[in-house]
Backbone as a chain_set.jsonl record, in Angstrom:
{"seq": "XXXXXXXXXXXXXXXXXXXXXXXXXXXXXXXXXXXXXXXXXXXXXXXXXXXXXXXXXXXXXXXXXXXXXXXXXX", "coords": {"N": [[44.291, 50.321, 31.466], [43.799, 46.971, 31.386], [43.664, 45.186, 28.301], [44.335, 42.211, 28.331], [43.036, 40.676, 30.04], [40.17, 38.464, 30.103], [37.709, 35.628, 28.737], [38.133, 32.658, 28.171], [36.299, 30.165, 26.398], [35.119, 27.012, 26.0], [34.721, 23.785, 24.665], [34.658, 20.592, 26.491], [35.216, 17.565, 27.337], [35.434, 17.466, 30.016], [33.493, 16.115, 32.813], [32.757, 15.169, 35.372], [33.292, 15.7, 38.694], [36.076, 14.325, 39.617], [37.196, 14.278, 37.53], [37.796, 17.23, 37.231], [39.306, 17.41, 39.263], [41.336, 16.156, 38.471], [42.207, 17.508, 36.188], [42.777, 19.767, 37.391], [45.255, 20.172, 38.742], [46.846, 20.417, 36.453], [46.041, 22.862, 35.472], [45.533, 24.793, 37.581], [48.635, 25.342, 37.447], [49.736, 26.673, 35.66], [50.717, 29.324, 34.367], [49.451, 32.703, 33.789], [46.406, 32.252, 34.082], [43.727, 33.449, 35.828], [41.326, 32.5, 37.176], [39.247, 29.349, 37.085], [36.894, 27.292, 36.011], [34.157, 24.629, 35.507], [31.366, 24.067, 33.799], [29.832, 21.521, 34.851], [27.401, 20.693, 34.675], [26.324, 21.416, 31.789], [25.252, 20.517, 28.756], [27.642, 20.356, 26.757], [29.83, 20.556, 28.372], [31.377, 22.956, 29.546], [34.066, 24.872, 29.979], [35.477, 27.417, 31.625], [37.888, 29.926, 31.188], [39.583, 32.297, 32.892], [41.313, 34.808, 31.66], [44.604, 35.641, 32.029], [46.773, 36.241, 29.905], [47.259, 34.198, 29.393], [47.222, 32.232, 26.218], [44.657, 31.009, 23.818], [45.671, 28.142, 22.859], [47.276, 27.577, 24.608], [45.567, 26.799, 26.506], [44.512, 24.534, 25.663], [46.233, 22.877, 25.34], [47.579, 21.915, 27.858], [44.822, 21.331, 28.822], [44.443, 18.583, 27.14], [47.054, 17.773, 27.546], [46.499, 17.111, 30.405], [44.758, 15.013, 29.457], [42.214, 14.797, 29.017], [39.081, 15.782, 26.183], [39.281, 18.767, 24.384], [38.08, 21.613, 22.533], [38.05, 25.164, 20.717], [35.76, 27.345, 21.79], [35.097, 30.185, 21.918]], "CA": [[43.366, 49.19, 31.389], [44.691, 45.647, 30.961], [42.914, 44.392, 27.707], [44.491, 40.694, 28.619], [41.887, 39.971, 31.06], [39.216, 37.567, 28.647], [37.255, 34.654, 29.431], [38.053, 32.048, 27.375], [35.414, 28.935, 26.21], [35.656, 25.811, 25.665], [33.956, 22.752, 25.242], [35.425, 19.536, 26.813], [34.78, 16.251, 28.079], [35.153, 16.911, 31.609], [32.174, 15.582, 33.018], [32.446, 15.09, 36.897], [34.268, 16.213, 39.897], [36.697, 13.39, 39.414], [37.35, 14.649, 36.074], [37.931, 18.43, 37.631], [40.249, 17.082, 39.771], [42.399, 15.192, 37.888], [42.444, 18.742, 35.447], [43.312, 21.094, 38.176], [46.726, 20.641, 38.48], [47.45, 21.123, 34.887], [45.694, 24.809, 35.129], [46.432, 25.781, 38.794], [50.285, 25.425, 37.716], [49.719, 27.347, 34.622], [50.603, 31.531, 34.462], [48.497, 33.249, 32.956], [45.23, 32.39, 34.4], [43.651, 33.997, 37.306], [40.028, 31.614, 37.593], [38.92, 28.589, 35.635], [35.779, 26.667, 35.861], [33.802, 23.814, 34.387], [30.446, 23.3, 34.175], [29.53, 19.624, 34.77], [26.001, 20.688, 34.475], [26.36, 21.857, 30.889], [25.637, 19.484, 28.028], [28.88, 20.906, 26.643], [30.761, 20.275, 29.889], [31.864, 24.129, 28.987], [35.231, 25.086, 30.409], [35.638, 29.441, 31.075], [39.359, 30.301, 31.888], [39.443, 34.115, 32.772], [42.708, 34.843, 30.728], [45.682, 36.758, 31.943], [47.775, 36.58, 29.151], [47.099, 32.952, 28.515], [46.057, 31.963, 24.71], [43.473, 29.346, 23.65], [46.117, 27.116, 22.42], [47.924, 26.97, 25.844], [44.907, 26.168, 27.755], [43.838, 23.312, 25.01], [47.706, 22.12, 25.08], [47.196, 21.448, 29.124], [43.583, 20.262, 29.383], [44.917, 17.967, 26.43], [48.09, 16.976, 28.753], [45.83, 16.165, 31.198], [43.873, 13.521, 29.037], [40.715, 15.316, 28.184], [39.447, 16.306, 24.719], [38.808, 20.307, 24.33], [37.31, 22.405, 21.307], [37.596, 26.406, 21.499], [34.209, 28.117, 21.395], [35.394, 31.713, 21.515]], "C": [[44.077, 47.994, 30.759], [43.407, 44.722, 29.959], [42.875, 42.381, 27.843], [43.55, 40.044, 29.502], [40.444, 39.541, 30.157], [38.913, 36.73, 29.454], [36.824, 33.603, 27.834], [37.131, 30.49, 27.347], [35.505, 28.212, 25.513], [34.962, 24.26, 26.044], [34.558, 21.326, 25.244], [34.734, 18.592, 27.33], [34.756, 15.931, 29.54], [34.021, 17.301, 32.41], [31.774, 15.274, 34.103], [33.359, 16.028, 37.763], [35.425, 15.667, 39.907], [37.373, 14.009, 38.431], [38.267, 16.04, 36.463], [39.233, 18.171, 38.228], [41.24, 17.191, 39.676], [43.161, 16.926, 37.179], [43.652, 19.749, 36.174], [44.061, 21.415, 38.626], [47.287, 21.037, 37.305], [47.173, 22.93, 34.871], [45.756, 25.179, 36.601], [47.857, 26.339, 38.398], [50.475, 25.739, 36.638], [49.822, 28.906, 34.557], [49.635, 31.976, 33.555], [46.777, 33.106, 33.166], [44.633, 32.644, 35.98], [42.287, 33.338, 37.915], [39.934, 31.136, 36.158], [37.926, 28.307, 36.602], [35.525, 25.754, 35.114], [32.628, 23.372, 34.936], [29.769, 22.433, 33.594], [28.129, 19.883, 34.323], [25.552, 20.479, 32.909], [26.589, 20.549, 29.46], [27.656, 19.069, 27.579], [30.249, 20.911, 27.477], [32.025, 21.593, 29.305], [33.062, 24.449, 30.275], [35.19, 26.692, 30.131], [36.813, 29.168, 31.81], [39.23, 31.807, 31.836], [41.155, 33.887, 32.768], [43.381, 36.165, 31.153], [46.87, 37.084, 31.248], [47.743, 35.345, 28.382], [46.481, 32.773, 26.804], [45.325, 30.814, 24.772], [44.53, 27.843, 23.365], [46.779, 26.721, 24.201], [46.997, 26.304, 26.654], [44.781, 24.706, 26.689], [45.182, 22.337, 24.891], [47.616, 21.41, 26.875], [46.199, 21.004, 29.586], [44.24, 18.807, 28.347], [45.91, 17.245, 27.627], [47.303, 16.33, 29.94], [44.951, 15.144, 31.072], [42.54, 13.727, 28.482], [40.316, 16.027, 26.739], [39.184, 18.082, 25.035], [38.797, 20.888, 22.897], [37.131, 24.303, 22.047], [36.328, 26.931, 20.793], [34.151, 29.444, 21.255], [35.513, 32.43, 22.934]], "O": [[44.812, 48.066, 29.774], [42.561, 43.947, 30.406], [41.975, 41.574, 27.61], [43.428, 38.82, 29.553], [39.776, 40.42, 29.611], [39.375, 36.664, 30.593], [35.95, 33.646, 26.968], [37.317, 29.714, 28.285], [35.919, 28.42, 24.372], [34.745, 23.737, 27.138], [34.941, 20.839, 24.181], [33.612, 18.811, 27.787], [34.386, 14.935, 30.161], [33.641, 18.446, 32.657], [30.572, 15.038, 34.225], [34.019, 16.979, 37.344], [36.246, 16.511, 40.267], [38.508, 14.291, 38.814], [39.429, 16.033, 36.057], [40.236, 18.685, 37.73], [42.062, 17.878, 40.281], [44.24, 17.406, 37.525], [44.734, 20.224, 35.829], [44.163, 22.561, 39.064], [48.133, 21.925, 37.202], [47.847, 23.862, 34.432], [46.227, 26.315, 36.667], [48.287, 27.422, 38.794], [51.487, 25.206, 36.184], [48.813, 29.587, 34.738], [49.182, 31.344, 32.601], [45.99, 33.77, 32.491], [45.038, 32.122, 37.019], [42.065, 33.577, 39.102], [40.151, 31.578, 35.03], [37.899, 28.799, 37.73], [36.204, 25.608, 34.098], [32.48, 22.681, 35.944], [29.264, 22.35, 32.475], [27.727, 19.106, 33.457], [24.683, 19.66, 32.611], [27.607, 19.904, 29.207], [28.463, 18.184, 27.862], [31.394, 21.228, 27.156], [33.138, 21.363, 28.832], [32.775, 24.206, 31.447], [34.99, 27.239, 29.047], [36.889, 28.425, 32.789], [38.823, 32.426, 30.853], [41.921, 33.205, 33.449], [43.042, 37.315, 30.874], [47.76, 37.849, 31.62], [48.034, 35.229, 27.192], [45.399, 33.203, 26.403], [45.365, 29.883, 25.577], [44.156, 26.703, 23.639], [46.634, 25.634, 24.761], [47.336, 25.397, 27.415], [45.079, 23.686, 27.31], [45.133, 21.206, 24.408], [47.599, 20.179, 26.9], [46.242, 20.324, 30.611], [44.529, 17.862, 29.081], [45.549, 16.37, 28.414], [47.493, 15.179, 30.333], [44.434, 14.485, 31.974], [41.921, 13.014, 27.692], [41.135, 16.763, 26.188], [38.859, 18.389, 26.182], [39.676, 20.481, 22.136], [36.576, 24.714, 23.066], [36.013, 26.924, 19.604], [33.277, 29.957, 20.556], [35.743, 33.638, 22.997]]}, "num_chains": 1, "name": "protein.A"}
């Protein structure tokens, strides 16, 4: 059983589709994650990365690179 598989949360500023966009080269071209998300709906504009090895700091070091703020939620 591969405990590395997690779903990490996170609340960020990205807030449209536009926004998603812009993101989704930073975490497509990232190892370690096998599905992200973000939902716009969500006051919180909550960010889940299902984690294959990735840590919280790497994803918040690449939404960061891509210009947006991020906070981990657990």
């Amino acid at each position: 059983m591969n405990t590395d598989n997690k779903i990490l949360k996170f609340k960020t500023n990205i807030k449209c589709s536009g926004c998603v966009a812009q993101v989704t080269p930073f975490l497509n071209a990232t190892n370690g994650i096998s599905h992200w998300e973000v939902d716009t709906t969500d006051k919180d504009k909550i960010l889940s990365v299902h984690s294959e090895g990735i840590t919280k700091e790497e994803v918040m070091k690449k939404v960061t690179e891509a210009g947006y703020k991020i906070e981990f939620l657990g």
